[in-house]
C-alpha positions in Angstrom: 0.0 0.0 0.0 1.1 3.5 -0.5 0.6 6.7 1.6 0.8 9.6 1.3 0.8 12.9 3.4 2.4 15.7 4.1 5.1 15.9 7.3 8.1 13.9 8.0 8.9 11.5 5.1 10.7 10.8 2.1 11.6 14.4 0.3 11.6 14.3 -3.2 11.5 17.2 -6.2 8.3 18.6 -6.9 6.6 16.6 -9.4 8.5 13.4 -8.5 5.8 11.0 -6.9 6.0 7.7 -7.0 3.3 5.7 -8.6 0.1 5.7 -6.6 1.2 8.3 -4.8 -0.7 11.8 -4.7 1.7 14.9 -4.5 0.6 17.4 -1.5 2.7 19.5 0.9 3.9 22.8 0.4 4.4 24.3 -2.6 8.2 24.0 -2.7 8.5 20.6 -1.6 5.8 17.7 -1.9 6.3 15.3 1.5 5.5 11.7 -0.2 5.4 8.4 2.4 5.9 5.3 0.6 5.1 2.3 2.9 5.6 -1.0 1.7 2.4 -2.3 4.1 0.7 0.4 5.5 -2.9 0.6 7.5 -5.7 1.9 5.0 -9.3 1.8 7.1 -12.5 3.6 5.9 -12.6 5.8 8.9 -10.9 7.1 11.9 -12.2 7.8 15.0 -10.0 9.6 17.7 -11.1 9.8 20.9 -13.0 6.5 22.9 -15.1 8.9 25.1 -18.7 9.1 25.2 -19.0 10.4 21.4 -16.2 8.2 19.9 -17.6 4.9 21.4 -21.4 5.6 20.0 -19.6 7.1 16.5 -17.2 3.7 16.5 -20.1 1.1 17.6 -22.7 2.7 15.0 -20.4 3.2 11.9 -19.6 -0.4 12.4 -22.6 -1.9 12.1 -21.6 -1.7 8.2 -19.6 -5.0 7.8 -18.4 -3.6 4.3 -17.0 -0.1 6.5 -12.9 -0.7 8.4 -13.6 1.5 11.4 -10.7 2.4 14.0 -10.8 3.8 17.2 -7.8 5.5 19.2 -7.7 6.4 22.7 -4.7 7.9 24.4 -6.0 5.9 27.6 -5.8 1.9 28.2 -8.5 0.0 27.9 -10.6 -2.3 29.9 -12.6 -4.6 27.9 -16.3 -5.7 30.5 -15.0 -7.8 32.9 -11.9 -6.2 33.7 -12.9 -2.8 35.1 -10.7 -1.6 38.0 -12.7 -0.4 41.0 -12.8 3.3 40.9 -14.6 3.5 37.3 -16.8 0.7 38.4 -18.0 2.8 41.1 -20.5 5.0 40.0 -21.6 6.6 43.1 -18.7 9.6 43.1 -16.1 10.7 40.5 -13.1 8.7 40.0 -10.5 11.8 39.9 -6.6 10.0 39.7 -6.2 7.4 38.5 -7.2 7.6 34.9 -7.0 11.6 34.7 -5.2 14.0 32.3 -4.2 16.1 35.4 -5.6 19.4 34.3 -6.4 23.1 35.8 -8.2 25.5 35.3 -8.5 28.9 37.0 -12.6 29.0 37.8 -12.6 33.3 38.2 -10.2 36.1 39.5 -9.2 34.8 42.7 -5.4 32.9 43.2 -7.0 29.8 43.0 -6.1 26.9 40.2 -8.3 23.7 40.6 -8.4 20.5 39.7 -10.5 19.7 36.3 -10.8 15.8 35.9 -11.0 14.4 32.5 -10.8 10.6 32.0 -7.9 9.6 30.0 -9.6 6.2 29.5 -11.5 4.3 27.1 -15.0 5.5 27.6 -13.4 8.8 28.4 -15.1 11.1 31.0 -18.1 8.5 30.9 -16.1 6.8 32.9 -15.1 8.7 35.9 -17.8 11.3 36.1 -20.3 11.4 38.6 -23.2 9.8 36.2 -25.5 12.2 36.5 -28.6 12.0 33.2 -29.7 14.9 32.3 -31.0 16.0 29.2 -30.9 19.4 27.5 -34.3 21.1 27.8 -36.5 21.7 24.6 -35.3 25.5 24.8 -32.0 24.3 25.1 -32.7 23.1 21.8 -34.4 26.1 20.5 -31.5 28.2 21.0 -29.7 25.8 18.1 -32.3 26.0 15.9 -32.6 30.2 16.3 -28.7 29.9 15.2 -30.0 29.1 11.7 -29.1 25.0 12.7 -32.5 24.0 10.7 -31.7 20.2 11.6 -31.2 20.5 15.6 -34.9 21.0 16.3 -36.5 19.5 19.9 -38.3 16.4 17.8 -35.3 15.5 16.1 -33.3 15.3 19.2 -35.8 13.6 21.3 -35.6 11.1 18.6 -32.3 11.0 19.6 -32.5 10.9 23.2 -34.8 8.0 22.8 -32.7 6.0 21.4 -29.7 6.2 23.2 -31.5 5.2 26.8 -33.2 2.4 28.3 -34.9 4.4 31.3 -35.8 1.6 33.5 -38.1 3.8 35.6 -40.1 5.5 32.6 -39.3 3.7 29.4 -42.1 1.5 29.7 -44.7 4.2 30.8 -43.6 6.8 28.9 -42.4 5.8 25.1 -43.7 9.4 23.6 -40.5 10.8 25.6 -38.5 7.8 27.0 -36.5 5.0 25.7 -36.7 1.2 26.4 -34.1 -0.3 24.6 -31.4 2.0 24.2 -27.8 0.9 25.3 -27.1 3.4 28.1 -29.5 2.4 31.3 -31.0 5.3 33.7 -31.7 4.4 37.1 -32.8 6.6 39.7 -32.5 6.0 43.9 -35.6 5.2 45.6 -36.7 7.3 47.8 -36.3 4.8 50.3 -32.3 4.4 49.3 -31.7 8.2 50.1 -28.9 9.2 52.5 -30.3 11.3 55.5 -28.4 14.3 53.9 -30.5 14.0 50.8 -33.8 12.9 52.2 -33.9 16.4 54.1 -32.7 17.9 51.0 -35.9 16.9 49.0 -37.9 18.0 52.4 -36.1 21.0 52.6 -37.0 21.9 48.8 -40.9 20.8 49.1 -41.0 23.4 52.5 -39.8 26.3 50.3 -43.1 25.3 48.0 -40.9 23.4 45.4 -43.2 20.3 43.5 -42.1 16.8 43.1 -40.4 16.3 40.2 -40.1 12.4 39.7 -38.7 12.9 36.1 -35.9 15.1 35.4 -35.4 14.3 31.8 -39.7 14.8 31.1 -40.0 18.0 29.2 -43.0 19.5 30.9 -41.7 19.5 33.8 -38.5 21.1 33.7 -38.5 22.7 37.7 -39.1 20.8 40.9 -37.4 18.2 43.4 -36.5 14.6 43.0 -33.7 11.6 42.4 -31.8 11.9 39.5 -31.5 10.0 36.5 -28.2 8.7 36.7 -26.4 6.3 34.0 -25.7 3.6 36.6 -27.2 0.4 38.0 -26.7 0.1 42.1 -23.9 1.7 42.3 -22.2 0.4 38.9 -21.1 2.6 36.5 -22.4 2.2 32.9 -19.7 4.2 31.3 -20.5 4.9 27.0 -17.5 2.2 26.6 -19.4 -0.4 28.6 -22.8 0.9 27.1 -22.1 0.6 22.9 -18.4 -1.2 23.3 -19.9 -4.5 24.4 -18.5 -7.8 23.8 -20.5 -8.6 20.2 -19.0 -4.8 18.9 -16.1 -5.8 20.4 -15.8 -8.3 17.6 -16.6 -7.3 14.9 -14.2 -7.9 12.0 -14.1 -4.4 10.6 -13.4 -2.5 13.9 -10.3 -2.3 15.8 -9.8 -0.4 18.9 -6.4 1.3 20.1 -5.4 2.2 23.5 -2.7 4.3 24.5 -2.4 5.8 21.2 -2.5 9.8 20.5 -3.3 11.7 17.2 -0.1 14.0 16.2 -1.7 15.6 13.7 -3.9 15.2 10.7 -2.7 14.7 7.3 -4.0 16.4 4.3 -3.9 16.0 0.3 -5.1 19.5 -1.0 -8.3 20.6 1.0 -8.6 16.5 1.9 -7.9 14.9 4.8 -6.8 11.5 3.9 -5.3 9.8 7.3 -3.6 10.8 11.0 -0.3 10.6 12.0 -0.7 8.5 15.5 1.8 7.9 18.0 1.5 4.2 19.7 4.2 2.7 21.5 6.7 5.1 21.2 6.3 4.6 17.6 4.7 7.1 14.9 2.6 5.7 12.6 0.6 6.9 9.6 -3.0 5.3 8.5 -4.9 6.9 6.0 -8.6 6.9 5.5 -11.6 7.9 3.6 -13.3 10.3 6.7 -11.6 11.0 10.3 -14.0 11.7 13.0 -12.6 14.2 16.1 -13.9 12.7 19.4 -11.0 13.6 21.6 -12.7 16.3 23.9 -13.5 19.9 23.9 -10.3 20.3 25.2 -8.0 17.7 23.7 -10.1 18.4 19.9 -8.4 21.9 19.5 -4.6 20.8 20.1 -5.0 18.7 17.1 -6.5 20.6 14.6 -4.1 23.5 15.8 -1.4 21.2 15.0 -2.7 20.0 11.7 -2.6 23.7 10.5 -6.4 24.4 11.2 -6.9 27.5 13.8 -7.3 31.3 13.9 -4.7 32.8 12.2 -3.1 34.4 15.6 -3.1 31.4 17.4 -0.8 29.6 14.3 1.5 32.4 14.5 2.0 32.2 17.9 2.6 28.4 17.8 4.7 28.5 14.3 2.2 26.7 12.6 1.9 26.8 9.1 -1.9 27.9 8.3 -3.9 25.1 6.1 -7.1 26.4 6.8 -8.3 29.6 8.7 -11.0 29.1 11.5 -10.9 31.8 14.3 -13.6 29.6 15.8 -11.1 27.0 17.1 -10.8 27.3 21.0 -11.9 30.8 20.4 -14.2 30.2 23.6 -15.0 27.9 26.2 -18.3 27.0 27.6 -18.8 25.3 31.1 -21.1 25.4 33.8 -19.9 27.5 37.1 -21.0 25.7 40.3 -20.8 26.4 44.3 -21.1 25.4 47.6 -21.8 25.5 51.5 -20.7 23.1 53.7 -22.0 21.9 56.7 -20.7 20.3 60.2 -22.8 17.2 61.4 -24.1 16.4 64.4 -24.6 13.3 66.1 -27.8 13.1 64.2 -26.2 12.0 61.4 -23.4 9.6 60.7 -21.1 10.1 57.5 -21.3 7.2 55.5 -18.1 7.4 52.9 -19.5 4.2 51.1 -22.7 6.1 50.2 -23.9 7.8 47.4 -22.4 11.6 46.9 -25.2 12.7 45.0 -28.5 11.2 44.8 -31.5 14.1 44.4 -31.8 17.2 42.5 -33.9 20.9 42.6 -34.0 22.3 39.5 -36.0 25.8 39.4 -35.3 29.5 38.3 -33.3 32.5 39.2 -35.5 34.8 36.8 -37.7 34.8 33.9 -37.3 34.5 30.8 -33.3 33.6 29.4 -33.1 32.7 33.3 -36.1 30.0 33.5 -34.9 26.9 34.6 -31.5 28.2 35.0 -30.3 26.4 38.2 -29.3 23.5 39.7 -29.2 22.2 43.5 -28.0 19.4 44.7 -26.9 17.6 48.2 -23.5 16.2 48.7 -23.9 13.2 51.2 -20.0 13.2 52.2 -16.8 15.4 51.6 -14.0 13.6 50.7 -11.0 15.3 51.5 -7.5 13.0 50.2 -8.4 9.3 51.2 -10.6 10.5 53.8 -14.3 11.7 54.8 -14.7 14.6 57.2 -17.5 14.9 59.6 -19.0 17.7 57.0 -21.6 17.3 54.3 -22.5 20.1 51.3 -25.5 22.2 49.4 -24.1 22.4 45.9 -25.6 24.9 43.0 -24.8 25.5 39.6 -25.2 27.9 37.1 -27.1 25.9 33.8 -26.2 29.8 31.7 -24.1 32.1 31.6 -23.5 35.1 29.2 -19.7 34.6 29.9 -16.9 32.1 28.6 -13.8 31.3 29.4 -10.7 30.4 27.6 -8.2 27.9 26.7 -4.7 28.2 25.1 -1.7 26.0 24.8 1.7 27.9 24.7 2.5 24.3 23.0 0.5 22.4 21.2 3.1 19.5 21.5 1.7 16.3 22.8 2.1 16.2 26.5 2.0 19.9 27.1 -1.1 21.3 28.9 -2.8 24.3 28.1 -3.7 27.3 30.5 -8.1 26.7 31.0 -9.1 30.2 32.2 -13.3 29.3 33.1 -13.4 32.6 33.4 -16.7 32.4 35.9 -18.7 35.0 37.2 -17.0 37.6 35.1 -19.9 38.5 33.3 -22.2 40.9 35.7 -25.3 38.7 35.1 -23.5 35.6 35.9 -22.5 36.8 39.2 -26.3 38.2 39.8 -27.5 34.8 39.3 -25.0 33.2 41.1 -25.8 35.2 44.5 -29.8 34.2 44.1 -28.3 30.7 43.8 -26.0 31.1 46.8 -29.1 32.4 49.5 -31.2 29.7 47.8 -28.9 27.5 49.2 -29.1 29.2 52.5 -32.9 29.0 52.5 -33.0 25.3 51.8 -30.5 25.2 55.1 -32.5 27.2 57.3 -35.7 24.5 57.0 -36.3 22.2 59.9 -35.2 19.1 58.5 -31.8 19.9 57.1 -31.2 22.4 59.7 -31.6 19.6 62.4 -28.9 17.5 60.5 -25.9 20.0 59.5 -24.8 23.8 60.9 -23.4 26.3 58.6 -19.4 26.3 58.6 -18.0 27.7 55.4 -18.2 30.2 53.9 -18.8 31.8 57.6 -22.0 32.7 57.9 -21.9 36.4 59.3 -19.9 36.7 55.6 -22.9 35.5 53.9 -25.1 37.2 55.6 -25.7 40.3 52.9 -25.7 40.3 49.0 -22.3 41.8 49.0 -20.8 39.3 51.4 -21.7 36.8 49.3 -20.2 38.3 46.0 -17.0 38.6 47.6 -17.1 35.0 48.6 -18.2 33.8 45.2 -14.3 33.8 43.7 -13.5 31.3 46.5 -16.6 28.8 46.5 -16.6 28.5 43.0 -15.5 25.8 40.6 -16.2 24.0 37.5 -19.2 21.8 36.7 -16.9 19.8 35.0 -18.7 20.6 31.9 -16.2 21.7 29.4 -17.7 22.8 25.6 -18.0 24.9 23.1 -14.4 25.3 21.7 -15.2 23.9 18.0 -18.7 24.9 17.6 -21.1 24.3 14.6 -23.1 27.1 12.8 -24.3 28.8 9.9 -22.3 29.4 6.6 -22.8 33.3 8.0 -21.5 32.6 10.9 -17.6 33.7 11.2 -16.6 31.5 14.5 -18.3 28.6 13.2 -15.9 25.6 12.5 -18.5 23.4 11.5 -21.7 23.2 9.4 -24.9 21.6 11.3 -23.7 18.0 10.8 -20.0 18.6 12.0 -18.5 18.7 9.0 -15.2 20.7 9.4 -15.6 24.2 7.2 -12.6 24.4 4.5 -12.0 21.1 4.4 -13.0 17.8 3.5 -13.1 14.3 4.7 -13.2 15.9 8.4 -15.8 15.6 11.3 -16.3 16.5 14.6 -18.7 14.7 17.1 -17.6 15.5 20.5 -18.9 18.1 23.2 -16.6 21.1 20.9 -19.8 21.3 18.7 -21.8 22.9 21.0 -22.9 26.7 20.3 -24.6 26.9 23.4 -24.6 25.1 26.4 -27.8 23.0 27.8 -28.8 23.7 30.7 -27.8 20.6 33.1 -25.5 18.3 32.8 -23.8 17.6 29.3 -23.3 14.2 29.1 -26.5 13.0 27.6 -26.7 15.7 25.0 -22.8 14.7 24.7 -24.7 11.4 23.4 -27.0 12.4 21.7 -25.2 14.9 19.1 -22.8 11.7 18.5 -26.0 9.7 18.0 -26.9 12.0 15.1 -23.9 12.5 13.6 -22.8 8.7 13.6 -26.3 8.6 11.4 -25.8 11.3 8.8 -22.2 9.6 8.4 -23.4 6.0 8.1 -26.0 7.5 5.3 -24.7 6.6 1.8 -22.9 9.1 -0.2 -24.7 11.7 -1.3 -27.8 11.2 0.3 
């Protein structure tokens, strides 16, 4: 087989190509591999995470379609899942992480911001929380000009990536049955103490039960959460759509520990990866590459293929192949906070238990601001290898008017970029984030979770006024863990837009993205399941036939 693409290689004289060979490069040298057996597949996918594996497991249903799938991560085939990913009732933070941080807003402080560097990718370590966008969350894609990301479309969608084993049955105009990832939610009688009084606590303020998160007509009130788990076990998107019988399929091949150097091109066509696996570079061509790696891992490597604003290439000394001042132009997340609270003997910590089992979702306005926030209860705080006597009122933000921003000062493999969230910088952020903040001191202040927990950080007599609370909001802040946004699709008219509606790169061809990058707009809970469902559509407008 012969390869070819531009990079490291064979140098020859422009116009001397050996047979088979395309000439491409730059216009005074053509770069031209010649490998005596190379890899040729039909598409590449890189990234395993929540998009890859659904883009991977669907495009292979095709017997007569070679699909591979790189991961920088290892890989644990069912069966074979260490401990912390199996447990799905808290995040699994170390041990198959990237190491990231990010600075949340203006004060000293540089967090954590876990993203799993595993097959299954942040599937597998997040906190498996279900949430769907909201039908307005939807709207807002299709008042972009995005004519195909309409609400029925993507309930479509949603449907068919869930088995919701508490509605699927009863509810098949909005719930699945038989999708690969199950929902499960707690009982009621399964609640920690902490988030029993939580769901109390809400219903004394007036909120309703809200037995359905992911029901559209009911987007506010108090209730367990739809969570991508079974009793405890984590149903990561690799254990979900990589199961045994995809597993072995002829035509696909998975890849662990393997990372995408750059993509190689032939004109305007990208026609393979470079991919570094064992130490080893390797080249494989293909008809289409599909970018799954991340919203924060996608931008690296099209800033190293050549694909970028044009600032950002000058800065790196990258030679521009295609202009998009899109390209980690902006980064979307969701800012959350929290209270903590010292127990009494009333309650006993129970580190084994779930963190997070129950949910408020209401409003800190009208209009934009409907349905805009998000409460939790945090049964334990894990501090290191241990659990304190202290348990937590979480909120987040679903919008925000402000973004933050990521940039590499190298886009070499290995180096990490500086993630600026850039929360609460916006005015109206911070607004919303104080109504957020006393809601969480109102839930405290009723009987049943005042009887269990007493307000110890921030110190109360600094929360006490609107003001105190904005200056504490620097230091109680961090990231939902939501990252998005940094490759997002749009409208032909739309200058920042690297894609088109199905996530076809702009300039070029043979290029997709299908990862959490796409977003223009961020839903308003918890991105995973939307995650899903935009790979869910874009696996099925590749796998259509050409042309159609």
């Amino acid at each position: 087989m012969r390869v070819c693409a531009d990079g490291e290689g064979i140098r020859v004289p422009k116009g001397d190509v050996r047979p088979g060979c395309e000439p491409v490069g730059s216009v005074a040298t053509r770069v031209v591999f010649w490998l005596a057996e190379g890899m040729h597949v039909h598409t590449i996918v890189i990234g395993a995470g929540s998009a890859g594996c659904i883009v991977a497991a669907r495009l292979s249903e095709d017997a007569d379609r070679s699909v591979l799938l790189v991961d920088a991560g290892p890989d644990y085939p069912t069966g074979e899942i260490p401990a912390d990913l199996a447990d799905g009732t808290r995040n699994s933070i170390k041990h198959h992480d990237w190491g990231f941080k990010h600075k949340p807003s203006t004060s000293f402080l540089r967090l954590p911001l876990p993203r799993g560097r595993v097959v299954g990718g942040s599937s597998a370590v997040n906190t498996c929380i279900g949430i769907r966008a909201l039908p307005r969350d939807i709207d807002e894609w299709t008042d972009l000009g995005l004519s195909e990301w309409t609400w029925e479309h993507c309930l479509q969608a949603f449907k068919a990536i869930e088995t919701d084993l508490a509605f699927g049955a009863e509810r098949p105009d909005i719930h699945g049955s038989d999708g690969p990832l199950p929902l499960f939610r707690h009982p009621s009688s399964s609640w920690t103490p902490w988030s029993a009084a939580f769901v109390e606590s809400a219903r004394e303020l007036g909120f309703a039960d809200c037995p359905d998160t992911n029901d559209p007509t009911t987007p506010e009130g108090v209730g367990p959460h739809a969570m991508n788990q079974i009793e405890g076990r984590r149903i990561s998107a690799a254990e979900a759509w990589l199961k045994p019988a995809v597993r072995q399929r002829d035509n696909l091949d998975i890849w662990p520990g393997t990372q995408a150097v750059r993509l190689r091109f032939s004109g305007k066509r990208v026609v393979g990866v470079e991919l570094q696996r064992g130490g080893e570079t390797q080249q494989v061509t293909a008809e289409e590459v599909v970018l799954a790696a991340g919203a924060i891992h996608t931008p690296p490597l099209l800033l190293r293929s050549g694909i970028g604003a044009q600032d950002d290439l000058d800065r790196l000394g990258i030679e521009a192949h295609t202009v998009l001042p899109g390209v980690a132009h902006r980064l979307l997340d969701h800012p959350g906070f929290a209270m903590f609270f010292r127990t009494g003997d009333g309650l006993e910590i129970d580190p084994e238990a779930p963190l997070i089992q129950t949910v408020l979702r209401c409003s800190s306005g009208e209009g934009r601001w409907a349905h805009d926030l998000q409460l939790q209860a945090g049964s334990h705080v894990p501090i290191g290898h241990r659990t304190i006597r202290a348990v937590s009122l979480m909120a987040m933000l679903g919008k925000t008017e402000g973004h933050g921003q990521i940039r590499w000062p190298s886009v070499a493999l290995g180096k990490k970029p500086v993630i600026q969230s850039r929360f609460h910088e916006h005015p109206e952020d911070r607004r919303r984030a104080v109504i957020a903040m006393e809601l969480i001191q109102e839930l405290a202040q009723q009987s049943k979770l005042a009887a269990l927990g007493s307000h110890i950080w921030p110190p109360a007599r600094s929360m006490s006024t609107r003001a105190g609370i904005d200056r504490w909001l620097p230091y109680v802040t961090d990231s939902g863990y939501h990252p998005s946004g940094t490759a997002p699709m749009g409208t032909d008219d739309d200058p920042m837009a690297v894609t088109d509606g199905r996530g076809r790169v702009r300039g070029v061809s043979g290029l997709t993205i299908a990862d959490a990058s796409l977003l223009p707009t961020i839903p308003t809970g918890n991105i995973h399941l939307t995650v899903l469902m935009v790979a869910h559509r874009i696996a099925g407008w590749l796998a259509e036939p050409s042309g159609s």
